[in-house]
C-alpha positions as CSV (number, residue, x, y, z in Angstrom):
1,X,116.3,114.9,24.6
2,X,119.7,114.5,25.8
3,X,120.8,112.6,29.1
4,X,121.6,115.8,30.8
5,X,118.2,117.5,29.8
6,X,116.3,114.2,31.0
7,X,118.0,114.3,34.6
8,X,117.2,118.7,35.2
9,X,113.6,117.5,34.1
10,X,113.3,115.0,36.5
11,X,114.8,116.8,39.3
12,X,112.4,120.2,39.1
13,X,109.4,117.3,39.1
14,X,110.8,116.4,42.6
15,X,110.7,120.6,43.0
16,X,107.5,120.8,42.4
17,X,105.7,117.9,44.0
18,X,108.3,118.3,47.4
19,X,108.7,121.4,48.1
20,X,112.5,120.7,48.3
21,X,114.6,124.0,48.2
22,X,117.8,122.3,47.5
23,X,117.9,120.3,44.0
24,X,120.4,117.1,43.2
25,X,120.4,115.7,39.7
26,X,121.5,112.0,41.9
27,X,119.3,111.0,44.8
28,X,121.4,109.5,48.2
29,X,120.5,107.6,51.0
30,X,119.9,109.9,54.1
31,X,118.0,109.3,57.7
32,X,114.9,111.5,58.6
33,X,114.7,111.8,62.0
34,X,111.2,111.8,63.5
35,X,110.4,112.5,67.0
36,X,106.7,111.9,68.2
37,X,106.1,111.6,64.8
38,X,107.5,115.0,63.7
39,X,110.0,115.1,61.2
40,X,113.0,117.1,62.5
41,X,115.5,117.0,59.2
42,X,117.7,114.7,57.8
43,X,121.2,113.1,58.9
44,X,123.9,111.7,56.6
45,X,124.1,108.3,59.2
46,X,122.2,107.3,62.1
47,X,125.1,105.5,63.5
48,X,126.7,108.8,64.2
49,X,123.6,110.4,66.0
50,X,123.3,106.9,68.2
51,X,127.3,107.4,69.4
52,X,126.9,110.8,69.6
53,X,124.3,110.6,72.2
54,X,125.8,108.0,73.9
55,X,129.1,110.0,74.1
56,X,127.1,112.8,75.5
57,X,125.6,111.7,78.3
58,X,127.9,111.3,80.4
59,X,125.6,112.0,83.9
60,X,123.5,109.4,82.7
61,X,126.2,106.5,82.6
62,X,127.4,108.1,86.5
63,X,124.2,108.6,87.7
64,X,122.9,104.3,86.7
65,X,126.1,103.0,86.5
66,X,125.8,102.3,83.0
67,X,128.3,102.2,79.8
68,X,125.7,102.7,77.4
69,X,122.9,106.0,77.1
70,X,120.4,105.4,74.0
71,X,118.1,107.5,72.2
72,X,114.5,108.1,73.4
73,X,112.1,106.1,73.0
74,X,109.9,107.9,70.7
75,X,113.1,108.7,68.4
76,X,112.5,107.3,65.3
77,X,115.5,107.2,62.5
78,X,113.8,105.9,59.2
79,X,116.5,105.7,55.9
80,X,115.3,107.5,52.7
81,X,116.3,107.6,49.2
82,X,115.6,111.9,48.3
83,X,117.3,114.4,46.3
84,X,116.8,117.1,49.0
85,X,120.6,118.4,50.2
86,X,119.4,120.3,53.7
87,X,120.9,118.2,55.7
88,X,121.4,118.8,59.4
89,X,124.5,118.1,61.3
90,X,124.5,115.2,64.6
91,X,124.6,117.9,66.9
92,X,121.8,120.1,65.1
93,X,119.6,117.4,65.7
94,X,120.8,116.2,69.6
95,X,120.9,119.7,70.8
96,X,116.7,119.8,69.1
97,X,115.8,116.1,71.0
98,X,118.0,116.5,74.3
99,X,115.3,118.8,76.2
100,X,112.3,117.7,74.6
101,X,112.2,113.7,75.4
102,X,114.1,111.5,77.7
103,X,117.2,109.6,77.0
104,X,116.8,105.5,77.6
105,X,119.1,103.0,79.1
106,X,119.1,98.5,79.4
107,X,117.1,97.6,82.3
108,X,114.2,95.8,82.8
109,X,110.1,96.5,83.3
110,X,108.3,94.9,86.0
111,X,104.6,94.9,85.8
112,X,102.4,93.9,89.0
113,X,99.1,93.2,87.8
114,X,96.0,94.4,90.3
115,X,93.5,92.4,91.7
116,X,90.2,92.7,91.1
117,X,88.4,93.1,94.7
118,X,84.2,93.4,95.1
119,X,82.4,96.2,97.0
120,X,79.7,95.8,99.4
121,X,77.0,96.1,96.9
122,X,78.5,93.8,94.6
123,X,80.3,96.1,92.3
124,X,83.7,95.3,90.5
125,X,86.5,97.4,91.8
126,X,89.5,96.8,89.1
127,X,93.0,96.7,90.7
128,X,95.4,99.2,90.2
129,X,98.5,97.8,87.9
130,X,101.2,99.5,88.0
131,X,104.8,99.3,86.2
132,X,108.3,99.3,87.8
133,X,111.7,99.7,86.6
134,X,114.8,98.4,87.1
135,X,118.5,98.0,86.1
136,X,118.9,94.5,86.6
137,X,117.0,91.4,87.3
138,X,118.1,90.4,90.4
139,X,117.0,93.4,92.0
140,X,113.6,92.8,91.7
141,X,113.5,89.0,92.5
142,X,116.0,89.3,95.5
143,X,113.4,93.0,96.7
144,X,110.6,90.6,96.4
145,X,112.2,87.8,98.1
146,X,113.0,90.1,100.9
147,X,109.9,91.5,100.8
148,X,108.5,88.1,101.6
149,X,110.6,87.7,104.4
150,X,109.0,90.4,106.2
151,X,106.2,88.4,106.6
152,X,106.9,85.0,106.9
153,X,110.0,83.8,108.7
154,X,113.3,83.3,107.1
155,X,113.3,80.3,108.7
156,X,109.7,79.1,108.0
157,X,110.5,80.5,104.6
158,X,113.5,78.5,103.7
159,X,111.8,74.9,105.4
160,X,109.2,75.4,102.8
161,X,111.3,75.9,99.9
162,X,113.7,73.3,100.7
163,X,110.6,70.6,101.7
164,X,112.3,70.6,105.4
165,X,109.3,71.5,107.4
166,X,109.0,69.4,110.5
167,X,105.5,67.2,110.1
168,X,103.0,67.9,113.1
169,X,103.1,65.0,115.8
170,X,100.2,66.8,118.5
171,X,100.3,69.9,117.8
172,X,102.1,73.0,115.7
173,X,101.9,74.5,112.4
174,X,103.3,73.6,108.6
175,X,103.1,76.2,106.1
176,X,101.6,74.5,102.6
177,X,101.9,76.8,100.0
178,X,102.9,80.2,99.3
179,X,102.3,82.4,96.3
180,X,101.6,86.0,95.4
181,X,98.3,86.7,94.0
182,X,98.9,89.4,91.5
183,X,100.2,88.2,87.8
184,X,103.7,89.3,87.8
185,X,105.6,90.0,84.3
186,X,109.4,91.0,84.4
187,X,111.0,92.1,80.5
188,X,114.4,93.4,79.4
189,X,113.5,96.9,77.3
190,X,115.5,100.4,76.9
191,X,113.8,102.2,79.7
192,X,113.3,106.4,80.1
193,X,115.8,107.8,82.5
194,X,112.7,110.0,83.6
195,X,111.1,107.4,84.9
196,X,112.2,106.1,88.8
197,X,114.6,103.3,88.1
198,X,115.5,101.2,91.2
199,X,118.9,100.1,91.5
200,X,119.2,98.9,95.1
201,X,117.2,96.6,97.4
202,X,117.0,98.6,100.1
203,X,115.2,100.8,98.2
204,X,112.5,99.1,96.0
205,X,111.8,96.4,98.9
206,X,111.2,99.7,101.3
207,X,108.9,100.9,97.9
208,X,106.7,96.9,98.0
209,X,106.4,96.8,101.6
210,X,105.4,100.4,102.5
211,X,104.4,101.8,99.0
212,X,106.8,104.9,99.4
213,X,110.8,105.2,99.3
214,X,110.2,108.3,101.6
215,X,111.8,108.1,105.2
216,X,109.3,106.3,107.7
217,X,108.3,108.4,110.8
218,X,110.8,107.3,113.9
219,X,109.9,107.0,117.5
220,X,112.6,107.4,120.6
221,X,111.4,104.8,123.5
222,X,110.6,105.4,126.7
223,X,110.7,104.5,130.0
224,X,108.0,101.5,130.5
225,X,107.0,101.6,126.6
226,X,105.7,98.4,125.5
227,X,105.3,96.6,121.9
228,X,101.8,97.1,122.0
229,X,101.3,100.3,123.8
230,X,104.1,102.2,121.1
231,X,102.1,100.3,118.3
232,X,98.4,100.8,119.5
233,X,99.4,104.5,120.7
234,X,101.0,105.0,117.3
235,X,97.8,103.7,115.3
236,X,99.3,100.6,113.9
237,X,99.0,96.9,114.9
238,X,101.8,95.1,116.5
239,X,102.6,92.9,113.9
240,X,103.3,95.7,111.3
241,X,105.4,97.3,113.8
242,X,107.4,94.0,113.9
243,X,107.7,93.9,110.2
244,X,109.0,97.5,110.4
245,X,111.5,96.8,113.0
246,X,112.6,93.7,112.1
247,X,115.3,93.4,114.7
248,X,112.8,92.6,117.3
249,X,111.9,89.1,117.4
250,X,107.6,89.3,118.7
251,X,106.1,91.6,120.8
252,X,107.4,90.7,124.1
253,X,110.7,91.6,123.1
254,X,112.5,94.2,125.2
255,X,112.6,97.8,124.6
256,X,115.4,100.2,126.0
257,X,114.8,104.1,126.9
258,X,116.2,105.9,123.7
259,X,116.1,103.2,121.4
260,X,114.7,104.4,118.4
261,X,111.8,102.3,116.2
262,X,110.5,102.8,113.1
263,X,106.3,103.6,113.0
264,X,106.0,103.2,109.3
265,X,102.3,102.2,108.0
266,X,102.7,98.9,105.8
267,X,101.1,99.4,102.1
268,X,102.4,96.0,100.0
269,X,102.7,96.7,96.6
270,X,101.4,92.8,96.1
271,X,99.1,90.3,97.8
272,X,101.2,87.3,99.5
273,X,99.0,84.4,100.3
274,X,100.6,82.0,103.3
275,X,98.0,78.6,103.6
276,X,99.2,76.9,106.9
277,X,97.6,73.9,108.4
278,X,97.6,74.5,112.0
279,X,96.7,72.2,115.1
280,X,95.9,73.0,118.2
281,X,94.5,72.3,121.5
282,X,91.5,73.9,122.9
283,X,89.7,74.4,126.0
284,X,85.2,73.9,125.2
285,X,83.4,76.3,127.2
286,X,80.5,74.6,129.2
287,X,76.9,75.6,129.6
288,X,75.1,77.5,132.1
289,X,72.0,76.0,133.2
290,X,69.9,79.0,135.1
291,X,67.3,77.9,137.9
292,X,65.0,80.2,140.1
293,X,64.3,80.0,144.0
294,X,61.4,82.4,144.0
295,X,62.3,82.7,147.9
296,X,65.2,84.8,147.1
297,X,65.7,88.0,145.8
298,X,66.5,89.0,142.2
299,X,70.7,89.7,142.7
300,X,71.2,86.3,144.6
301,X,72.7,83.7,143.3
302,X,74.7,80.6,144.2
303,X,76.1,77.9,142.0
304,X,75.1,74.7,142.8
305,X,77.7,72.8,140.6
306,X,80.8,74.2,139.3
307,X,81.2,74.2,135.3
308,X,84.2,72.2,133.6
309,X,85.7,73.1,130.9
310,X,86.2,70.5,128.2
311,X,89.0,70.4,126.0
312,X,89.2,69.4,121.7
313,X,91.9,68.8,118.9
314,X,91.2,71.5,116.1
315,X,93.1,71.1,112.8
316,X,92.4,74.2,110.8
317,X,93.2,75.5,107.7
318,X,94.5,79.4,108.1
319,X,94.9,81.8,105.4
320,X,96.7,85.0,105.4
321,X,97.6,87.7,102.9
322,X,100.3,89.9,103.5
323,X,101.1,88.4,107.1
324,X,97.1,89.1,108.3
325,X,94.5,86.3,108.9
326,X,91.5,86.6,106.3
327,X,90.1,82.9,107.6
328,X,90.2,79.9,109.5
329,X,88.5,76.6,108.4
330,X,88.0,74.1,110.5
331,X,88.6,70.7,108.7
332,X,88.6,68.5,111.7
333,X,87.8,68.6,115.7
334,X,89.0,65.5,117.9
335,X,87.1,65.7,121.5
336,X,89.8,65.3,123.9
337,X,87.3,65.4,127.2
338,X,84.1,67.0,127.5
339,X,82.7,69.8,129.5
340,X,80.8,69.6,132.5
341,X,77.8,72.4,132.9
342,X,77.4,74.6,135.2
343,X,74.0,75.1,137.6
344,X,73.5,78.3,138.9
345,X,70.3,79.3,141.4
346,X,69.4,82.7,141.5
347,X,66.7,84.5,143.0
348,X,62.9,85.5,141.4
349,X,61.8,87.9,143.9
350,X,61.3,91.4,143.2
351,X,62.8,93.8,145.8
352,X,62.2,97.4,145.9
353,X,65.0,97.7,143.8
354,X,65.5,95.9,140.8
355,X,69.0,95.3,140.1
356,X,71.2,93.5,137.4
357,X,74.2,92.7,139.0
358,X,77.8,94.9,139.8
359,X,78.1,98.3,138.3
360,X,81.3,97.0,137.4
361,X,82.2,94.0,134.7
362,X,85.4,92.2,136.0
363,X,87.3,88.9,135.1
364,X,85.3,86.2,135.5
365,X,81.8,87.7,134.9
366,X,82.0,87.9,131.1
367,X,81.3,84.4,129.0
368,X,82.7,83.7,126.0
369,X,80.4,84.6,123.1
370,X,81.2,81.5,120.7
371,X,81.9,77.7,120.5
372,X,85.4,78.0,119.6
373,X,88.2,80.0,121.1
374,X,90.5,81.3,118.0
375,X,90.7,84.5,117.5
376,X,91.8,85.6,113.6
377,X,92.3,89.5,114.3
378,X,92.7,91.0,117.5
379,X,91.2,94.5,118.6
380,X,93.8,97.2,117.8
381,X,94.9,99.0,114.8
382,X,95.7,98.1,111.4
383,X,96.4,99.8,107.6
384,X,96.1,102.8,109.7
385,X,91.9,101.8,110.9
386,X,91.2,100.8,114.1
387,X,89.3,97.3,114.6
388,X,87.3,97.6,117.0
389,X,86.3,94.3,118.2
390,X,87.8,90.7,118.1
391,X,87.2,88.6,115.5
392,X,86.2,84.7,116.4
393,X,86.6,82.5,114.1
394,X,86.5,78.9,112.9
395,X,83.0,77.6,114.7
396,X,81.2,76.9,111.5
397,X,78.7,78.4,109.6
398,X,75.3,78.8,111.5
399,X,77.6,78.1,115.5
400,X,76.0,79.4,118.0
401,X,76.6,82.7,119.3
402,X,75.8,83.1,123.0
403,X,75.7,86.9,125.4
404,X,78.6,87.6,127.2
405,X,76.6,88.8,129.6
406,X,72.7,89.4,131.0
407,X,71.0,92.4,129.8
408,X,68.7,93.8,127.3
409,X,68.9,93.6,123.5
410,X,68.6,96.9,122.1
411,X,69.4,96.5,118.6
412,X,68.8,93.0,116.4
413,X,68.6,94.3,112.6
414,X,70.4,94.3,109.4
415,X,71.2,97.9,108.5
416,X,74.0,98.2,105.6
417,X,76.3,100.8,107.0
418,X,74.3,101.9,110.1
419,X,77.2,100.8,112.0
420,X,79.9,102.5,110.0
421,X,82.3,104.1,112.5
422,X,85.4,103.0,110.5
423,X,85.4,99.3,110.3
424,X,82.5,99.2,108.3
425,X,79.4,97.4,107.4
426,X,78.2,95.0,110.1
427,X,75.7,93.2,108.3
428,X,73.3,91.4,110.6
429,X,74.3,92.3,114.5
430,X,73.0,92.6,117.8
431,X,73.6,95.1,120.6
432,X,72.9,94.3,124.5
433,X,73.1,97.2,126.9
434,X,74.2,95.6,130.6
435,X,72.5,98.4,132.2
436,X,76.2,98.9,133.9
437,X,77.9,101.4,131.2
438,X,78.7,98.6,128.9
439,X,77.3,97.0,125.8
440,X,78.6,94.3,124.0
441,X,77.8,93.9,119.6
442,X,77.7,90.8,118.0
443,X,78.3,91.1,113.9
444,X,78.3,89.4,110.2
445,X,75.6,86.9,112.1
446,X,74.1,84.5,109.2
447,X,71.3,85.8,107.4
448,X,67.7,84.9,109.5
449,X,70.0,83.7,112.2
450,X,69.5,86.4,114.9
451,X,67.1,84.5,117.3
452,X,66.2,87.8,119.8
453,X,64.8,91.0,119.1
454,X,65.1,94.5,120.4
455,X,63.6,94.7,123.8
456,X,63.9,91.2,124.9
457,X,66.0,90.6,127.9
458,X,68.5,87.7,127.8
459,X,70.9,86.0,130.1
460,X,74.8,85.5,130.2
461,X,75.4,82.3,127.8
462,X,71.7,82.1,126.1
463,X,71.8,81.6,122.5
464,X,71.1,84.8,120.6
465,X,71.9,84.1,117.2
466,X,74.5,82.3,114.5
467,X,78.0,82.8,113.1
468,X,78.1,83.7,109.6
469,X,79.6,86.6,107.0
470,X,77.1,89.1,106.7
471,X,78.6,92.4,105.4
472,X,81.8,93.6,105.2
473,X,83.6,90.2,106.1
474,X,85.6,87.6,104.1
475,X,84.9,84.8,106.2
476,X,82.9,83.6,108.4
477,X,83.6,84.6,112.0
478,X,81.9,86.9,114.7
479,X,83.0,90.4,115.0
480,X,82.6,90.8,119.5
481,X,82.6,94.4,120.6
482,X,82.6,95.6,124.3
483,X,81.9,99.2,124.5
484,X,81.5,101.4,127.3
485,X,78.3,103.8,126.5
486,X,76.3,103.2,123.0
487,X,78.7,101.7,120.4
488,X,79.8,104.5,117.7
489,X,77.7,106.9,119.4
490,X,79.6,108.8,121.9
491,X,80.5,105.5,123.5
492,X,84.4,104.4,124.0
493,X,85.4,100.5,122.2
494,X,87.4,98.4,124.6
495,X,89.4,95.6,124.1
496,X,87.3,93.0,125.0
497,X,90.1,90.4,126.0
498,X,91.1,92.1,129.3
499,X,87.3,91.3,130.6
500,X,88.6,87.2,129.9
């Protein structure tokens, strides 16, 4: 068989097991071109097709402020040795790929890992990861940096980093250590021009501190408007107004009719963890020592010695994510001078009418409910929920927890979720009607620790049970409610620190 015989042979083989319409008696080195795994023909170079795209896109370059536009991701060009002839021309093929997958460009993919958080019945919640894009590095790190510095002071921020904190000599705060929780990867890749690429600041550290580029709702100030009445009015705490206008310096700062604010809900895109060491001075309520005078009738009272308060050194440690205390720990308490008690006399005999004081509570008739003073979250709102209480904390474990006032206990129980009314779970609490309008709920008590029961009367300052972290809480601390009428039940949550 002569040469040119064996070659026509050979070639309707390739016919025949192919499917090939176009015979060659010489096979050549052409690119199939495959996008999502679909073969769409082949090219004589894939060099050509990569400068044709990029000479095509020209929106792309303006739009990212890029000199190069590459092919899509799921583009594949794979070289092959065939006899078929169909070939396709560069733009054949760009005109097939343009509408049916994204073009890419350099940049770089940020990943924010999620945390992992536990529900109330002890059930893994996996955190949400989520990736982010941008065209440059320094985007991202100088966004995050910023970020940070809506939190923590620019100031306090750069001390830290540049070890020039001021040491504490009585009394004051050092910051000792900052980090952000979540596992954060960044990596250089080709990245889809469909996806939302950041190229700014403003606009990814608006995306990590409120979880949305979209405009934040505005407010125009009023006559007599306060910090905390815009912020409590406008269902948000005062310190995430203060993050969202950041030209006000705390929440005494001075507002001006017609200026206008910004009311935006903070939603952090990560978890920033501040650890400060804090000292500070203060004041140790003293007891109340009750006697009778059977004599005198129930309602009168007189104090036969005067109460002093005492005062102590407290060195905490204080830990807050994303600008909001989640504990206190006390690591040491220095007693700077102790309290004196106070000895009240009131009356045992029972009048026609049996009283229980004024119909009205007012400064000065309240006790403080704990043996500590610092408070780790305020009543008012926050995320968008309203707390509705004040949180006490850094007494210690098991710490006494005393009434605010005299009256009757009407609830002492653990009920998961009984309690619910948008805070959540409560865990072991008490509730003591003052038989004036108010009541007053004491929750996240130690297990076994609540030492009355419902229907027992009690008086202002007697032990009624012991601090701990019962339900939805991630430290210990009390959770003090003043209500006036039944708490969640038609009754109206006040904040308790205008009673003190």
């Amino acid at each position: 068989m002569n040469k040119r015989i064996k070659e026509f042979a050979f070639a309707f083989i390739i016919l025949l097991t192919t499917g090939f319409t176009t015979i060659s008696t010489k096979p050549q080195d052409l690119y199939r071109v495959y996008l999502k795994g679909e073969s769409l023909g082949l090219i004589e170079s894939k060099k050509d097709l990569e400068e044709y795209i990029d000479k095509e896109q020209k929106e792309i370059k303006k739009k990212y402020n890029v000199t190069k536009v590459y092919a899509p991701q799921d583009l594949d060009i794979v070289k092959e040795t065939t006899f078929d002839r169909n070939i396709k021309t560069t733009k054949n093929i760009y005109e097939e790929i343009k509408d049916k997958s994204p073009f890419t460009i350099n940049g770089y993919v940020v990943k924010i890992k999620g945390i992992d958080t536990q529900s109330n019945t002890g059930k893994t919640i996996t955190g949400k990861t989520q990736l982010l894009y941008v065209i440059n590095k320094e985007v991202f790190t100088n966004s995050i940096e910023r970020t940070v510095k809506s939190f923590i002071s620019e100031e306090d921020f750069n001390n830290y980093a540049n070890e020039t904190q001021k040491p504490i000599e009585d009394v004051g705060t050092i910051i000792e250590n900052i980090y952000i929780k979540n596992k954060i990867t960044i990596k250089k890749d080709k990245i889809p021009v469909d996806k939302k690429i950041y190229q700014t600041e403003d606009e990814l550290s608006k995306y990590l501190l409120f979880g949305t580029t979209e405009d934040q709702e505005k407010y125009t100030i009023q006559a007599g408007d306060t910090i905390y009445d815009v912020a409590f009015n406008n269902k948000i705490s005062t310190q995430e107004f203060l993050i969202a206008n950041p030209d006000l310096q705390d929440e005494n700062s001075l507002l001006s009719p017609g200026q206008e604010v910004t009311l935006g809900i903070l939603k952090p895109q990560f978890s920033l963890v501040e650890q400060d060491q804090v000292v500070f001075k203060e004041e140790k309520n003293f007891s109340t020592e009750t006697r009778y005078d059977n004599d005198k009738y129930v309602g009168w009272s007189q104090t036969l010695q005067e109460g002093v308060k005492g005062e102590n050194k407290v060195t905490q440690v204080v830990l807050k994510v994303n600008g909001e205390i989640t504990s206190r720990t006390t690591t040491n308490t220095e007693v700077l001078k102790d309290p004196i008690n106070e000895i009240i006399i009131k009356g045992g005999k029972q009048s026609a009418y049996y009283g229980y004081g004024s119909s009205l509570p007012t400064s000065g008739e309240w006790g403080w409910p704990a043996t500590c003073s610092s408070i780790s979250s305020p009543f008012g709102w926050r995320w968008g929920a309203l707390h509705d209480g004040t949180d006490i904390a850094g007494c210690g474990y098991g710490s006494n927890i005393f009434a605010a006032q005299a009256g009757t206990v009407v609830k002492s129980e653990k009920k998961t979720g009984w309690y619910a009314g948008g805070y959540g779970d409560n865990g072991e609490y008490i509730v003591i009607d003052h038989h004036n309008g108010y009541y007053s709920l004491y929750a996240h008590m130690c297990p076994g620790c609540r030492a009355v029961k419902e229907g027992d009367y009690v008086e202002k300052g007697q032990p009624i049970g012991g601090m701990g972290m019962t339900g939805a809480a991630t430290g210990v601390h009390l959770h003090f409610a003043i209500w006036y009428g039944f708490p969640y039940y038609g009754g109206q949550p006040l904040n308790a620190m205008q009673f003190y």
